[in-house]
MARBAMI-770678 format. One line per 3 residues: number of its first residue (from 1); their letters; for each residue x, y, z of C-alpha. Coordinates in pm, 1 decimal. Each point is the difference from the previous one (the first is absolute). Example, Ala and Ser with C-alpha at 12.3 -4.5 7.8 and 13.67 -1.06 7.14 Angstrom:
BEGIN
1 = as = 1230.0:-450.0:780.0 | 137.0:344.0:-66.0;
This chain:
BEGIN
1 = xxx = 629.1:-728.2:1037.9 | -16.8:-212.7:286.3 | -307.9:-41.0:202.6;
4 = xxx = 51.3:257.1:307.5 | 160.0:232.0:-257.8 | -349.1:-14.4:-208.8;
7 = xxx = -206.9:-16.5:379.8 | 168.7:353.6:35.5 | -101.2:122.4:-314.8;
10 = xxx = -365.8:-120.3:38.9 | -6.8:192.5:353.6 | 138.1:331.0:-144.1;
13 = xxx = -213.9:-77.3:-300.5 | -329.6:-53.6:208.5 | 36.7:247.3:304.4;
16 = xxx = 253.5:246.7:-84.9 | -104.4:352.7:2.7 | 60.6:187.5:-299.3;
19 = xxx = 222.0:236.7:-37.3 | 244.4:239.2:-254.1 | 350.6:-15.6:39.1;
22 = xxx = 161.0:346.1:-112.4 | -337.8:158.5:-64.8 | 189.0:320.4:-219.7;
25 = xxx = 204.5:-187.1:-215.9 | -35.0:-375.6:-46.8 | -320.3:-98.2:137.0;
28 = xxx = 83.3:-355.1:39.8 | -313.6:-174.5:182.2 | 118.8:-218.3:301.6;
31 = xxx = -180.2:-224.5:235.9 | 19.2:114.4:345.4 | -84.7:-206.0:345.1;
34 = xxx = -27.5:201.3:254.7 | 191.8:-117.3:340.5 | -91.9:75.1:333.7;
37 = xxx = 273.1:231.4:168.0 | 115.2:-139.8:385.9 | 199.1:316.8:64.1;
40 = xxx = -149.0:158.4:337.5 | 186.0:223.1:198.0 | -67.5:46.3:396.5;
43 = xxx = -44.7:322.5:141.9 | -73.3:-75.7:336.6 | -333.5:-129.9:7.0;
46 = xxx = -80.3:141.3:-357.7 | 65.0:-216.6:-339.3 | 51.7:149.1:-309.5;
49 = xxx = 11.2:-182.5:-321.2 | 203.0:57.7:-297.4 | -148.4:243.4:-280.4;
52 = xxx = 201.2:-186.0:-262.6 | -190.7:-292.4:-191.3 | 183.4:-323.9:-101.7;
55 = xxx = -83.2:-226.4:-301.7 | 97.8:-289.6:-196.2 | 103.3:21.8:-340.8;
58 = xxx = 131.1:-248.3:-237.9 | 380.5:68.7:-114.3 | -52.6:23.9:-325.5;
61 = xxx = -258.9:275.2:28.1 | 289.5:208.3:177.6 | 287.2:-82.4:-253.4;
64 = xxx = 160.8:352.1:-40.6 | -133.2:128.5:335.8 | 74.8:42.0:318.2;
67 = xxx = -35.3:275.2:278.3 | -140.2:322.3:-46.1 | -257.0:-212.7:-288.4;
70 = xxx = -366.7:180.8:-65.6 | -241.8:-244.3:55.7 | -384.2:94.8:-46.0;
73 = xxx = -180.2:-181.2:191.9 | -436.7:32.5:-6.6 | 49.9:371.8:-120.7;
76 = xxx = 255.0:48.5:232.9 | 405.0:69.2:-22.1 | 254.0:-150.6:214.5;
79 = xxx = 349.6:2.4:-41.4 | 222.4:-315.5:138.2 | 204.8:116.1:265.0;
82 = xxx = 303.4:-286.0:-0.5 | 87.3:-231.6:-208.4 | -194.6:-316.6:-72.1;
85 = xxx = 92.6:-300.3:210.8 | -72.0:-352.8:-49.9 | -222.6:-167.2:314.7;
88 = xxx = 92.4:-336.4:-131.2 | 271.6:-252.1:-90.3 | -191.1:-85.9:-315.4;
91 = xxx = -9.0:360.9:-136.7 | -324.4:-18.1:-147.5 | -111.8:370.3:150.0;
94 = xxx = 112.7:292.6:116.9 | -65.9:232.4:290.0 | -33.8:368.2:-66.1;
97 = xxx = -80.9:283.2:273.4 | -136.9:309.7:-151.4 | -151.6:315.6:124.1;
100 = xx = -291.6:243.5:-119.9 | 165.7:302.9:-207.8;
């Protein structure tokens, strides 16, 4: 593993929330890091914010998953809304956007 490979690990390892990937069946635990969402919409002079929540998760804690996932997340379910994307050219993480259920 090279050394930002093993810097990514260390930062899920150290601040990731914890979480349960498909809570009813597999219970795998992940590492979550929770990303602030930028998605405002303008309503004339009103701004509304985005319910979902976005987080970071490393691709080999979603192998076999994609949208519609059931994460739990501090006691609470959310279910990823699209499929994962990757913010970076080096692939080390991916974004998911998930909802309360």
């Amino acid at each position: 593993m090279d050394a930002f490979a093993q810097a990514v690990d260390d930062m899920f390892e150290e601040a990731g929330l914890d979480a349960i990937l498909d809570p009813d069946v597999l219970a795998r635990p992940v590492k979550l890091l929770p990303v602030r969402t930028d998605e405002f919409v303008e309503i004339g002079s009103l701004s509304v914010q985005s319910e979902g929540t976005r987080y970071h998760v490393r691709p080999g804690d979603m192998a076999g998953y994609g949208k519609g996932a059931i994460l739990e997340v501090a006691g609470e379910r959310r279910r990823v809304q699209s499929a994962p994307s990757t913010p970076g050219p080096r692939g080390r993480k991916l974004l998911l956007n998930t909802v309360a259920i």
